[in-house]
C-alpha positions in Angstrom: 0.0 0.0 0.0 0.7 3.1 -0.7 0.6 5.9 2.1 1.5 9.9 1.4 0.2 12.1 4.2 0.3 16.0 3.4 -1.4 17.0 6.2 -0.8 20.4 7.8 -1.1 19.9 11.7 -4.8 19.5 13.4 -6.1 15.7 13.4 -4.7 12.8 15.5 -2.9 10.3 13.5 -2.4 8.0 16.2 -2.6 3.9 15.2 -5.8 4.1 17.3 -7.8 6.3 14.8 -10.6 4.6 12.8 -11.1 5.9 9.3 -15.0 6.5 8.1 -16.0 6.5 4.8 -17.7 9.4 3.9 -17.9 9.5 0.2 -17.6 6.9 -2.3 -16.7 7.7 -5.9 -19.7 6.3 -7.8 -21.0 5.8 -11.2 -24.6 5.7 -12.8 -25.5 2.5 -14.3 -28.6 3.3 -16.3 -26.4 4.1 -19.7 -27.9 7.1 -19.2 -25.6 9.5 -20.8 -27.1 12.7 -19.9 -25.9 12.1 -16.3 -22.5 11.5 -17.2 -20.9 14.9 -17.2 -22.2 14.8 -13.5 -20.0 11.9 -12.7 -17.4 11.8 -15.0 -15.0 14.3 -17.4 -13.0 12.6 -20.2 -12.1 16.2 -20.9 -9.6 16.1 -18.5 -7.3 18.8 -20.2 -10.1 21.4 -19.1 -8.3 23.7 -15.8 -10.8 25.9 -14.2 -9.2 29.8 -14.8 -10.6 32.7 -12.6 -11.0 36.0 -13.7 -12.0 39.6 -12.0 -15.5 37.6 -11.0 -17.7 38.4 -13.2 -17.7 34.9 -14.5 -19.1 34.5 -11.2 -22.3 36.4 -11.8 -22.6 35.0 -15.2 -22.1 31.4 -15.0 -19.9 31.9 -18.1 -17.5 29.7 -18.2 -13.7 30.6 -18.9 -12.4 27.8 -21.2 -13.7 27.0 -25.1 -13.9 23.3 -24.4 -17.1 21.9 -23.7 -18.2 18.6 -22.0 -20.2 17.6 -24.9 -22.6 14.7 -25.8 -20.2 13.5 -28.2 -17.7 12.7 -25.7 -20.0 11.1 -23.5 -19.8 7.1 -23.3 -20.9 5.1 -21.1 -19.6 1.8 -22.1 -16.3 2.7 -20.0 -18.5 2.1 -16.8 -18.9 -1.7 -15.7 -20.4 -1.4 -12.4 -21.8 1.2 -9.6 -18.1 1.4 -8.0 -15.5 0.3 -10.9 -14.6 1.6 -14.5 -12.0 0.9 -17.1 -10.2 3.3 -18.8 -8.2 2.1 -22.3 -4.8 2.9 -22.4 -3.2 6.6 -22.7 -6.2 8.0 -21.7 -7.2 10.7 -19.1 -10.2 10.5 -17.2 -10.9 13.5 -14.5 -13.1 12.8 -11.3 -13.8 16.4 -10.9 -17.2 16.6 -11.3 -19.9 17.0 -8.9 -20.8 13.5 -7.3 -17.0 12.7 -7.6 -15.3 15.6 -6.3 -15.2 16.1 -2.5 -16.5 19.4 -1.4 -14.0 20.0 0.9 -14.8 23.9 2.2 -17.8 22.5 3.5 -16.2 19.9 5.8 -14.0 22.6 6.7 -16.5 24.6 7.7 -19.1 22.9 9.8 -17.1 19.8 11.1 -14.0 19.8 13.0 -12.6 17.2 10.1 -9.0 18.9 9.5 -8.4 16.1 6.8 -9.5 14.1 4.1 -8.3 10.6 3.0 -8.8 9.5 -0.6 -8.0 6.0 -1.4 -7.9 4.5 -4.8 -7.6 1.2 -6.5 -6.6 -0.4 -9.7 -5.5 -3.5 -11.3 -3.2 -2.4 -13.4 -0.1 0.1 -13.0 -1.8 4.0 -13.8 -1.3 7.6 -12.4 -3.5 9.3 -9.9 -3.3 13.0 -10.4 -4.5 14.9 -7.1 -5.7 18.6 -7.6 -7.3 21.0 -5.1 -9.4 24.5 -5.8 -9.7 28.1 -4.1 -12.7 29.9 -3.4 -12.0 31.9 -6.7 -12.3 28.9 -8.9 -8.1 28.3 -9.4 -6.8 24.8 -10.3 -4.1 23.9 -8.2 -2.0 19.7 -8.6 -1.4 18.9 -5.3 0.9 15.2 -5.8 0.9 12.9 -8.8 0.9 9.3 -7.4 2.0 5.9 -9.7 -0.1 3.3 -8.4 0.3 -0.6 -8.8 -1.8 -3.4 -9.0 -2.8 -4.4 -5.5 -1.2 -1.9 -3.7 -3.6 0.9 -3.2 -2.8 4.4 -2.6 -3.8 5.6 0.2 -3.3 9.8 0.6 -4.2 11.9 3.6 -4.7 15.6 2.4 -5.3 18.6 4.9 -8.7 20.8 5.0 -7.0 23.7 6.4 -6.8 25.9 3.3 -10.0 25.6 2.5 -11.5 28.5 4.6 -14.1 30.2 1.7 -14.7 27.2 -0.7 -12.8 24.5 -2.7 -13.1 21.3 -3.9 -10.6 17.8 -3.9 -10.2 15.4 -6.9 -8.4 13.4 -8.6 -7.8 12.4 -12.3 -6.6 8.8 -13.5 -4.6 7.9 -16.2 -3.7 4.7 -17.8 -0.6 4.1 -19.0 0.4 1.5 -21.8 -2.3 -0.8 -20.7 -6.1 -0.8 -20.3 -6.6 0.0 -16.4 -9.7 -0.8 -14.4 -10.9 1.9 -11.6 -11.5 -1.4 -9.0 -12.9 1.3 -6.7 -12.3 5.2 -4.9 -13.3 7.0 -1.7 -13.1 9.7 0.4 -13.0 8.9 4.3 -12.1 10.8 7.6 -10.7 10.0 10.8 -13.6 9.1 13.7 -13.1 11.3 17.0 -13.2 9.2 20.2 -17.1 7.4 21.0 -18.1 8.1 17.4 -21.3 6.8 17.0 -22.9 6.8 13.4 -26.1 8.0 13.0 -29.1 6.3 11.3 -32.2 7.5 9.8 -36.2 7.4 9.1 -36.8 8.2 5.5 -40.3 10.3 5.0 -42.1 10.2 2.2 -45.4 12.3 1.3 -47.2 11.5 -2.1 -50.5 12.9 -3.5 -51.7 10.6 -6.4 -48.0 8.7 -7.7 -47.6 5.9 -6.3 -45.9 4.8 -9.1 -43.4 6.9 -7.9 -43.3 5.3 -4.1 -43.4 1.9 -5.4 -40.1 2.6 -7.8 -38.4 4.3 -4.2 -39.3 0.8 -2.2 -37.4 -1.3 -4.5 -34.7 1.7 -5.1 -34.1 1.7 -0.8 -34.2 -2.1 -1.4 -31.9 -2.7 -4.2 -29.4 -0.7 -1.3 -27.9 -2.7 1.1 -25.8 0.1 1.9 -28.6 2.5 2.4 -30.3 -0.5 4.8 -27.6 -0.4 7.3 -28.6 3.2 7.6 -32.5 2.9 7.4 -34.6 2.6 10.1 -37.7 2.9 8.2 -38.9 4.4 5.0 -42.2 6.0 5.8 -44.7 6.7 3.4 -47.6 8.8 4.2 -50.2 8.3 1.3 -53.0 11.3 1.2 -54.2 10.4 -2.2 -57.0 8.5 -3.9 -54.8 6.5 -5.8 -53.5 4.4 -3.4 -50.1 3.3 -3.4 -50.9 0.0 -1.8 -52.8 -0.7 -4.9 -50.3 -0.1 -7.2 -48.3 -3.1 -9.3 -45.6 -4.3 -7.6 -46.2 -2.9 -4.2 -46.4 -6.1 -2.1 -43.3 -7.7 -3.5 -41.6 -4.2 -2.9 -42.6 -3.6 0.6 -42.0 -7.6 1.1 -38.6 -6.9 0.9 -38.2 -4.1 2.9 -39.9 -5.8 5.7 -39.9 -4.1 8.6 -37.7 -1.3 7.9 -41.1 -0.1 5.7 -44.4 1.0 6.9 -47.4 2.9 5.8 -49.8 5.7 6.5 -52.4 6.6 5.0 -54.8 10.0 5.8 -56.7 12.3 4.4 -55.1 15.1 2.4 -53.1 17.7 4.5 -50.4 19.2 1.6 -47.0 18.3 1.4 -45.9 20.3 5.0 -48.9 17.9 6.8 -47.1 14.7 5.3 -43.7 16.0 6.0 -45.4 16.7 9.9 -46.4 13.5 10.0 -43.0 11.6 8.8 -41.5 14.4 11.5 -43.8 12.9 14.2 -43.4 9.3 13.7 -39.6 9.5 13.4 -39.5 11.2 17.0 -42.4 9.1 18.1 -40.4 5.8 17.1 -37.6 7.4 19.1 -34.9 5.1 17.2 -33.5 7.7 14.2 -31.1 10.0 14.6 -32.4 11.9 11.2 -35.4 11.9 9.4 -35.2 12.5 6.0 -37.7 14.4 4.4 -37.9 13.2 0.6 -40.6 13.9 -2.2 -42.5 11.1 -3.8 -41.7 12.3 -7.4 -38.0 12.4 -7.5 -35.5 10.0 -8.7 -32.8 9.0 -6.0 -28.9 8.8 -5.7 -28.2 6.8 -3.4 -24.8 7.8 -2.7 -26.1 11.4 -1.9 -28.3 9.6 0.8 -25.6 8.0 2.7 -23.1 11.6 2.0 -25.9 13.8 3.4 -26.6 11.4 6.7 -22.5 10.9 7.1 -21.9 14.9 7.1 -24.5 15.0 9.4 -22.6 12.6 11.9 -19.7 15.3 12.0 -21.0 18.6 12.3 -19.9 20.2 15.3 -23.8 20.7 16.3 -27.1 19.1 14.8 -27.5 20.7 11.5 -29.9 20.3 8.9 -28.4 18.8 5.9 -29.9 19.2 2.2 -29.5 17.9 -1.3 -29.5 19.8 -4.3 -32.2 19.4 -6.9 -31.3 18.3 -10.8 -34.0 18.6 -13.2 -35.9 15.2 -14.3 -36.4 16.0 -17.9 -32.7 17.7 -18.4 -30.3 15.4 -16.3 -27.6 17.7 -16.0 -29.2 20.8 -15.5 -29.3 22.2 -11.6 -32.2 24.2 -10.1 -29.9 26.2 -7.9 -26.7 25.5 -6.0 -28.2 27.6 -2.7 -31.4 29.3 -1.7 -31.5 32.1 0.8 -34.4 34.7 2.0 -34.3 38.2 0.8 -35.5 39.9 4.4 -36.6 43.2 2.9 -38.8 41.7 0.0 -38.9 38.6 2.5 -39.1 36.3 -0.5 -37.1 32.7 -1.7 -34.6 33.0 -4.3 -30.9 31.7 -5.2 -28.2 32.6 -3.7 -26.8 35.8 -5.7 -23.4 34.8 -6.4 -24.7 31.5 -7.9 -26.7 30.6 -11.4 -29.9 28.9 -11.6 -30.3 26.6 -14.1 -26.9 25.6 -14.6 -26.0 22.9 -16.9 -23.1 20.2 -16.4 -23.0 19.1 -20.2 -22.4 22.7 -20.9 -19.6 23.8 -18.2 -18.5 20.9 -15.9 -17.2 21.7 -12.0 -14.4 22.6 -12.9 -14.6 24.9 -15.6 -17.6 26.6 -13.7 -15.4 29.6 -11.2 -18.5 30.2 -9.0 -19.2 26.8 -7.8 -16.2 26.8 -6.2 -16.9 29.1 -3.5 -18.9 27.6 -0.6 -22.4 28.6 -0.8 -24.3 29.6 2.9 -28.1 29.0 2.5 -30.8 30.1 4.4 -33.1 26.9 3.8 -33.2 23.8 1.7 -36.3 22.7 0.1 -37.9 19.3 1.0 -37.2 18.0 -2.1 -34.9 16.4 -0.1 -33.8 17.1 3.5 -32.5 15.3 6.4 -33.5 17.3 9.9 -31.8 15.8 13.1 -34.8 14.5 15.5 -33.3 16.3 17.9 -33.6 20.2 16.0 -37.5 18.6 15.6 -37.9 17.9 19.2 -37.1 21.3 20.5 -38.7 23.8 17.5 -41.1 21.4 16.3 -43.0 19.9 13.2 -43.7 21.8 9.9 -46.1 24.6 9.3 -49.8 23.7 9.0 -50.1 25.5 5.5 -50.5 23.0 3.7 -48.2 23.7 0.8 -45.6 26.7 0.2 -43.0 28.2 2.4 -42.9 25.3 4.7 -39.4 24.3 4.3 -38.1 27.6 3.8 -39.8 28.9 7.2 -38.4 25.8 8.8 -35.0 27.0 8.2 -35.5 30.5 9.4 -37.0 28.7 12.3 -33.7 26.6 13.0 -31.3 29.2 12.4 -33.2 31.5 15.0 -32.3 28.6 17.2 -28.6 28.2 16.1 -29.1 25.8 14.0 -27.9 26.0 10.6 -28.8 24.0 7.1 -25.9 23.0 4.8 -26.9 22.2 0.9 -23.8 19.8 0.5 -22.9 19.3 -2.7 -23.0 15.4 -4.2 -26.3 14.9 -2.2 -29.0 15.2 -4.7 -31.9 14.3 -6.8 -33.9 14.4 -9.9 -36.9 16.4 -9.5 -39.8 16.9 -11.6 -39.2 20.7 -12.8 -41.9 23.8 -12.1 -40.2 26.1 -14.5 -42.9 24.8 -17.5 -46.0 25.8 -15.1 -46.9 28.9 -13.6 -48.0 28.6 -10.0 -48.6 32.0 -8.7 -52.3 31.9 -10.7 -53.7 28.5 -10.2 -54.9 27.1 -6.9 -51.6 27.5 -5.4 -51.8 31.2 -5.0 -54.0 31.2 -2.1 -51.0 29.6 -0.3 -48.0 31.8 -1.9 -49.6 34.4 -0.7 -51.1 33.5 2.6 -47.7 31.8 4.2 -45.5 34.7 2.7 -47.3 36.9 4.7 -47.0 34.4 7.7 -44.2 33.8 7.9 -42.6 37.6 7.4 -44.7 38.2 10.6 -42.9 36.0 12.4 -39.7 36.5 11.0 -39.5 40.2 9.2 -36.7 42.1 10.8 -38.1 45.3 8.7 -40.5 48.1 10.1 -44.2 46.6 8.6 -42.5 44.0 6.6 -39.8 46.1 4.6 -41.3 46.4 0.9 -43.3 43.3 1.0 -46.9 45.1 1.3 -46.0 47.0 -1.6 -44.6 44.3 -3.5 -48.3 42.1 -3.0 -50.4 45.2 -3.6 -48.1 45.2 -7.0 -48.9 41.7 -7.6 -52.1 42.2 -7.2 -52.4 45.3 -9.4 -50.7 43.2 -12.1 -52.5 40.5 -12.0 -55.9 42.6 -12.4 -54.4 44.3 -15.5 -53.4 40.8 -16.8 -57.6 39.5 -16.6 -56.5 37.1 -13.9 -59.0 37.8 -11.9 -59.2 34.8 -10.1 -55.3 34.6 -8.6 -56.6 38.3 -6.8 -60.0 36.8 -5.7 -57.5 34.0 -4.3 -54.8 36.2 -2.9 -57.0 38.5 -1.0 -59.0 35.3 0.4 -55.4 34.5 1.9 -55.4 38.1 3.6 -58.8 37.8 5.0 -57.9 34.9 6.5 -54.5 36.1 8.2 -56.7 38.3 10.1 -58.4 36.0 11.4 -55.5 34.7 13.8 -53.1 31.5 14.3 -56.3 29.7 15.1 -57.2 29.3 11.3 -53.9 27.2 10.3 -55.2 23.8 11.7 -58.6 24.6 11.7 -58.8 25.3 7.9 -55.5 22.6 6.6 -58.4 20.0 6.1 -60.9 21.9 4.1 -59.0 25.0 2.3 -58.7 23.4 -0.7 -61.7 22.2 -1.5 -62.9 25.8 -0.9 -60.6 27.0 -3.0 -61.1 24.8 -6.1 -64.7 25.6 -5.9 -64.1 29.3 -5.6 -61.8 29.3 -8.7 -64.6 27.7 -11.0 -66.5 30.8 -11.2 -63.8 32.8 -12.9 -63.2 32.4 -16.6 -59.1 32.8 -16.5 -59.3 29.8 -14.5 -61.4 27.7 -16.9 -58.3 25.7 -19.1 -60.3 23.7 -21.7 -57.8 21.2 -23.4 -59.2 21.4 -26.7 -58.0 25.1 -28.2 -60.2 24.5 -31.3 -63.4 24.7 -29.1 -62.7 28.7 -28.9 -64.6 30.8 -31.2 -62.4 32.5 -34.0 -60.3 35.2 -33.2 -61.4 39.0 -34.5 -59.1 41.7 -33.6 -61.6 44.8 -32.6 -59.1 47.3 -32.8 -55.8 47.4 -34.5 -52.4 48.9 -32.2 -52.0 52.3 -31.9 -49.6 53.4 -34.8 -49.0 49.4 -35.9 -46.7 49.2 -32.2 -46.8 45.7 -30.5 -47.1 46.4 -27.0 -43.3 46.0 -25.5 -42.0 45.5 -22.2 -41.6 49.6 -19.8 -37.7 50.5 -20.0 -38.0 52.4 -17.3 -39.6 52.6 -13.6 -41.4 55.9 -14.6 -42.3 54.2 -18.0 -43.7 51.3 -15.8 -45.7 53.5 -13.8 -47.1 55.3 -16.9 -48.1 52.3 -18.9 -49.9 51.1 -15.5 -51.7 54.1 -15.1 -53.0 53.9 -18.5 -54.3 50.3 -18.3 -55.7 51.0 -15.0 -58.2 54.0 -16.6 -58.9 51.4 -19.5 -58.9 48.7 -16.7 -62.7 50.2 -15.6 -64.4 51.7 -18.8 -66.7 49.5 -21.2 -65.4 46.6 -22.7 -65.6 47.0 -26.6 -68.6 45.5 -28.5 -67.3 41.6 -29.6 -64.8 41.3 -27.7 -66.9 39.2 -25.4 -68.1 37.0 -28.2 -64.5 36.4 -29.6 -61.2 37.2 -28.2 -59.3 39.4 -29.3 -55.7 37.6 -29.4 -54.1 34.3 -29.1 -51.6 35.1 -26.6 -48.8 32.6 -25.9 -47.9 31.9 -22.1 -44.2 33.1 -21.5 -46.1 36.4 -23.2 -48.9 36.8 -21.0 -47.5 39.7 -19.1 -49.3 42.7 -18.1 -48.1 45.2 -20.6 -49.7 42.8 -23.3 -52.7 41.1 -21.6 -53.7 45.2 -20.7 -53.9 46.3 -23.8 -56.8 43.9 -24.3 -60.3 43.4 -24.0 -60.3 39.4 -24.1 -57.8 36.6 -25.5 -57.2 33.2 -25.6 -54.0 32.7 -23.3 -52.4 29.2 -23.1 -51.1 27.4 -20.1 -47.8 27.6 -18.7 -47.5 23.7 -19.4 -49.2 23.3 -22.8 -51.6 21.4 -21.8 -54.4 23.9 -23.0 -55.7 27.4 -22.7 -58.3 29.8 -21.2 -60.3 32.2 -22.3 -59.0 35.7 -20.1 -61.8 38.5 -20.3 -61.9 42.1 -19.2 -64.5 42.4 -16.3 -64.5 46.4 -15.3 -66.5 46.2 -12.3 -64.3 42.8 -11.2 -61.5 45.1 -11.6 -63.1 47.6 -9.5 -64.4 45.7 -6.7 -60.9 43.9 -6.2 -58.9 46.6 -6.8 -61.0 48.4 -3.6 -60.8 45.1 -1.6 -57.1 45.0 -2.1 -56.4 48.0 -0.8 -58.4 47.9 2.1 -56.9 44.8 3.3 -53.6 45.7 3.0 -54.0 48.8 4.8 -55.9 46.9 7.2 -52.2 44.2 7.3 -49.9 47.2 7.9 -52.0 48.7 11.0 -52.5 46.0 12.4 -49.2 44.2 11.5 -47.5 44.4 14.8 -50.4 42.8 16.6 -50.5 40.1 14.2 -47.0 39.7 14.1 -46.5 39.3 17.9 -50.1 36.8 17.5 -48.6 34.5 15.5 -45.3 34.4 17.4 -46.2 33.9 20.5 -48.5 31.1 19.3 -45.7 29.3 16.7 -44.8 27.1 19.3 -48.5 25.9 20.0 -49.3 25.1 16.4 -45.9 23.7 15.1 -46.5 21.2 17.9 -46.9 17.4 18.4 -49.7 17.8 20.4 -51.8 20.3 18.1 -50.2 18.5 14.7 -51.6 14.8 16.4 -55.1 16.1 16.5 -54.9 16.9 12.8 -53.3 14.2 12.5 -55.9 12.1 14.3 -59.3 13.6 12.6 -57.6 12.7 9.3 -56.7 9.7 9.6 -58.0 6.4 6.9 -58.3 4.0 9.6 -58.8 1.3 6.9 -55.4 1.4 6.4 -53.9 -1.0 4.5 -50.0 -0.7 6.4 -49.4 0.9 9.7 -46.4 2.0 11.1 -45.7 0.1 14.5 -46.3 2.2 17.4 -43.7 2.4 20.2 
């Protein structure tokens, strides 16, 4: 064996020392090649190059060779853990399952170095390199490694302060080598226990989905020394007991499965429930929130739960999200709260949307700089029982702001949450679907509000009141009359107290889908030729399209015309045909205003709906909108010290159980078992 220590000082060497694994280098074995760039980089001459960071705002990336398609293959892989690699050829490792992300072990674990360990059959070079927090390359030691004698280096974390990254590249010499296997490991401190963990699932409706993540936790032995129990709470119609293949699944999970099933409470009263029977059960370290329609890497499983084990305090721990439908594309790298417009976003030096086939870790400057988040969404999340025993369950909102509240909630207790890179899963994306005017606004609304009452540290909520009465004032210019009717429901019922969270969870929903049906912008009928024929009353002004404002006083001006045109008569026709066929990512305000009635299609597609200017709708929200939020910012510190003071109460066990309780399907199919 081969042994090089560069460590720096720090850690106890000492024969005595255990070594954990912490983070195996790992391989899909789908031959799917989209994935590939995430897990492997044959363009291994590629050096990441920073600049004045700008590239950091950007995304751009600093080098003219991309990872393409072309270049991906997936016939080198044989196995989850081993790979060949023909001879003379390169193969880098720095890539986002297979790099280890170093700055973050530096930062929230008292880890002060890394061990990577690599294995071959065949005589090759390992080639380590290291990166700074501005995205520079640095080769740290070139190793020749033999044929069973493994090379074993021990590499220090102390330089690694801002952000970084380890990994290593292989290359074959005059003969084919095979990758026989690669990890990352760290030395155990004394009574090291390792934690294990309740997986909790929520579905609504897929239980194809849950059946496919039964056999994926089963097909895992190394996820089942880990696994207390994979949790499913089932709040749809479509059961997932029902579903093919479900007995054989759960079969083989045996006991380490169990399900509930209840009536339907939104994805934060599912995750409450998983929450509640992992500290009920009393035997998991971790529950792991996890949605039901996501596809799962493993690996990122056991990375997430083994970080956890060596934080220096409990700390929420959460995996990034790919997109489904575009393998290598990221959703973000880090979400934080803006406090004054108290609103979700990505972290500002990262890019959304960022694609691995097109710029790969290491030719990407800004993902080299550890990323502090404020949250991580439950796409997937692992919460030590122990943070959920002192500050409680989820929200009873039903669906929207849960996790990120949750967050806030933790870190006002000194807790933080870590998105750790090489944790993460496929999602199913919401960029092709616009949220904010279906069914969902009711609760985008509502639990924005909520939670910057609890959690604004701005006079009367900083800009947010403005910002909704904006919304709002957009929305009724757009013909989407039935978002406001929805958004202003949410308002009305805020000042109603904490006492309508719980009370309303079971029964909000239905209330709201009935509401909706009386408004014609909420009306999608699937089959676009059932519209009546399109006759343009009026020509534009001059032959202009309507265009975006350039300016804020341009803004202001085109909204003050559309709101005088907003109340007078609509113009003969345009009731009995629209006026315009207006695509969805151009349905914006400026357009939709200058209309009297169109045919606007669906964010996903799937159909469209007929939007039509109602003047005295227009009027009667626009009045109701500003009386309630005048009514939200005098009383807003009342309200905000209301809900509170009573956070505690409804985020708890007790209140969550007699939810909990009253929806309950006692016909059951599965139960979990009851300590």
């Amino acid at each position: 064996m081969t042994i090089t220590e560069l460590t720096s000082g720090g850690q106890d060497l000492s024969a005595g020392s255990e070594w954990q694994t912490v983070h195996r280098v790992v391989f899909p074995t789908d031959g799917d090649t989209d994935t590939l760039p995430l897990y492997l980089d044959f363009n291994a001459a590629q050096r990441v190059v920073a600049d004045d960071g700008q590239n950091a705002k950007s995304g751009a990336s600093v080098t003219a060779v991309a990872n393409t398609g072309a270049k991906m293959r997936s016939d080198f892989i044989e196995n989850r853990r081993q790979m060949h690699l023909p001879a003379y050829r390169r193969v880098s490792f720095g890539t986002y399952f297979n790099a280890f992300p170093a700055s973050y072990w530096r930062a929230h674990t008292d880890v002060s170095s890394v061990r990577l360990t690599v294995k071959v059959d065949a005589a090759a070079t390992v080639v380590i390199s290291r990166s700074t927090a501005r995205g520079t390359s640095n080769r740290v030691e070139s190793i020749d490694v033999k044929a069973g004698q493994p090379a074993d280096v021990v590499l220090p974390l102390s330089n690694f302060g801002d952000g970084g990254w380890y990994w290593f590249d292989l290359v074959a010499g005059a003969e084919q080598v095979k990758l026989l296997g690669a990890e990352w490991s760290v030395r155990t401190p004394d009574g090291f226990v390792p934690g294990t963990a309740t997986v909790a699932v929520t579905t609504f409706n897929r239980p194809d989905y849950c059946v496919k993540h039964l056999s994926t936790f089963a097909d895992a032995p190394e996820l089942l020394s880990v696994l207390d129990r994979l949790l499913i709470t089932d709040q749809g119609t479509q059961k997932v007991r029902n579903q093919d293949g479900f007995d054989e699944a759960a079969a083989r999970l045996g006991d380490k499965f169990a399900l509930i099933e209840q009536g339907n409470l939104g994805g934060s009263g599912g995750f409450a429930r998983g929450m509640h029977e992992a500290v009920e059960d009393g035997r998991s370290k971790y529950v792991l929130l996890l949605d039901d329609d996501v596809i799962i890497e493993t690996e990122g499983v056991l990375r997430a739960i083994n970080f956890a084990d060596f934080t220096r305090r409990p700390t929420i721990v959460g995996g990034h999200m790919f997109n489904l439908y575009e393998r290598s594309v990221l959703h973000s790298f880090g979400e934080e709260i803006d406090e004054y417009r108290f609103f979700w976003g990505a972290v500002d030096t990262t890019k959304e949307a960022h694609d691995f086939s097109a710029s790969n870790l290491r030719t990407t400057p800004w993902m080299h700089r550890r990323i502090d988040v404020d949250f991580n969404g439950w796409w997937m999340c692992l919460i030590p029982t122990s943070i959920v025993r002192e500050i409680g369950l989820a929200l009873p909102v039903f669906i929207k702001w849960d996790d990120a509240e949750y967050g806030i909630r933790a870190k006002r207790h000194g807790y933080s949450t870590v998105t750790l890179p090489g944790a993460a899963v496929w999602h199913m994306p919401w960029t092709e679907k616009d949220d904010t005017i279906d069914w969902q606004a009711y609760f985008h609304q509502r639990n924005r509000w909520l939670a910057a009452f609890m959690y604004s540290p701005y006079k009367k909520g900083g800009i947010l009141p403005r910002k909704s009465l904006m919304v709002d004032v957009k929305h009724l210019l757009s013909m989407q009359y039935s978002a406001v009717e929805l958004r202003l429901d949410a308002l009305d019922d805020l000042l109603k107290g904490p006492s309508h969270l719980h009370e309303t969870i079971r029964t909000k929903l239905p209330e709201i889908r009935a509401r909706r049906a009386d408004f014609d912008d909420a009306r999608i009928t699937k089959d676009v030729a059932a519209f009546p024929q399109v006759k343009r009353v009026k020509p534009p002004k001059r032959g202009k399209k309507p265009a975006a404002p350039k300016s804020i006083l341009g803004g202001l001006a085109t909204a003050a015309s559309a709101g005088v045109r907003a109340i007078q008569a609509v113009r003969p026709g345009a009731l009995e045909n629209p006026e315009a066929v207006v695509p969805a990512m151009d349905a914006r305000w400026w357009r939709l205003s200058q209309l009297d009635s169109a045919i606007v299609s669906s964010a996903d597609g799937s159909g469209a709906s007929w939007y039509k200017r109602q003047p005295q709708e227009f009027r009667t929200m626009m009045a109701r909108s500003l009386r309630l939020h005048q009514q939200l910012l005098r009383d807003w510190d009342k309200l905000a010290r209301e809900y509170s003071e009573a956070l505690p109460e409804f985020t708890s066990p007790g209140a969550w159980k007699e939810t909990f309780e009253a929806m309950t399907d006692k016909s059951s199919g599965k139960t979990p078992d009851k300590k």
